[in-house]
C-alpha positions as CSV (number, residue, x, y, z in Angstrom):
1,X,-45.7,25.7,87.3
2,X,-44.7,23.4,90.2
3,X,-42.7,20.2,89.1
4,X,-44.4,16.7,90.8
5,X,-41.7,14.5,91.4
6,X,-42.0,11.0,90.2
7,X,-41.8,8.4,92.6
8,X,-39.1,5.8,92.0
9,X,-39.5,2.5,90.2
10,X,-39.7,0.3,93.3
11,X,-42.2,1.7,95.0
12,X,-44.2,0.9,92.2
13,X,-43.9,-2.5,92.1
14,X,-47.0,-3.5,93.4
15,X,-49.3,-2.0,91.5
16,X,-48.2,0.1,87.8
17,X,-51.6,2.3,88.0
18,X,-50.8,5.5,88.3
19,X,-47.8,6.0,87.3
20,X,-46.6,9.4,85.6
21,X,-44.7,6.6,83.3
22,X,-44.8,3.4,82.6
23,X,-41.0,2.5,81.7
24,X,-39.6,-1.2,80.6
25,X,-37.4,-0.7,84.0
26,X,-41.1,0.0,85.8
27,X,-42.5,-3.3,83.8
28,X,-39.8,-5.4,84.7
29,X,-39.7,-4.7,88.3
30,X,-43.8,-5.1,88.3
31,X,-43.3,-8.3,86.6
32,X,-40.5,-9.6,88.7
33,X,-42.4,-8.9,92.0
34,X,-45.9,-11.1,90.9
35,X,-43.6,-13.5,89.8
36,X,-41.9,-13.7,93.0
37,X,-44.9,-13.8,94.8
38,X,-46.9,-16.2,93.0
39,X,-44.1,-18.3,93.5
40,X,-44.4,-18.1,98.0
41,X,-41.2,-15.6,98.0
42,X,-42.9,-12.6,99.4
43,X,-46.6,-12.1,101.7
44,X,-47.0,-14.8,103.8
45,X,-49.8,-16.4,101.4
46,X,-48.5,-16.6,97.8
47,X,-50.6,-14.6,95.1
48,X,-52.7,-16.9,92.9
49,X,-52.4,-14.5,90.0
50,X,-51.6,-16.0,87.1
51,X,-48.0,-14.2,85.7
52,X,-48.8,-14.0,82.3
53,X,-52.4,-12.3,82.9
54,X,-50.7,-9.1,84.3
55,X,-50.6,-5.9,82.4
56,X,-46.6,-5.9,82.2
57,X,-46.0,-9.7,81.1
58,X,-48.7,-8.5,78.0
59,X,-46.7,-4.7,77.5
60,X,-43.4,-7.0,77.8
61,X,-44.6,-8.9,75.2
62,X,-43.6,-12.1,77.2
63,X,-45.2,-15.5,75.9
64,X,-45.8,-18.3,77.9
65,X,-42.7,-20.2,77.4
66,X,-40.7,-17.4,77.8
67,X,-42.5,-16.8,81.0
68,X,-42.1,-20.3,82.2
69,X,-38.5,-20.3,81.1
70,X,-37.8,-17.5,83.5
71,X,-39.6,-19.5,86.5
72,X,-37.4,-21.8,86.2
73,X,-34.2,-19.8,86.4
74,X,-35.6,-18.0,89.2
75,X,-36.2,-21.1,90.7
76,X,-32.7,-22.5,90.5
77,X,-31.4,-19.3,91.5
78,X,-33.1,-19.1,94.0
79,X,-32.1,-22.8,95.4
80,X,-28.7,-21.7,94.5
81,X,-28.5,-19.1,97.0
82,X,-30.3,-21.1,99.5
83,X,-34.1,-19.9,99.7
84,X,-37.0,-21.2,99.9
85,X,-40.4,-20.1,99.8
């Protein structure tokens, strides 16, 4: 039987469908990447996705202060280190 290798967890950060497995590590990156871009850091037009309406916020189990609580760390980091979106 011939093996199909898995792709790695970034390139799945986009879009979760069709993994072999859906991992925390896979959830956390897919999380981390609509969160970035619904905040500007990423395509040249942010996504106007709502964060916690995406399949890995809900399998994360993440509520909306907890949600809105990482935001905002994100977005100190992210002043911190001198970007901006």
């Amino acid at each position: 039987m011939r093996q199909v290798k898995q792709k790695p967890v970034p390139l799945w950060h986009e879009s979760i469908q069709g993994a072999a497995a859906i991992t925390k590590g896979l959830l956390l990156v897919h999380f981390a990447n609509v969160l970035v871009n619904t905040m500007g850091y990423g395509p040249a037009e942010p996504l106007t996705t709502d964060p916690q309406s995406i399949e890995s916020a809900r399998l994360l189990k993440l509520t909306p202060d907890a949600i809105a609580e990482i935001h905002n760390e994100l977005c100190e980091l992210m002043l911190v280190r001198g970007f901006s979106a």
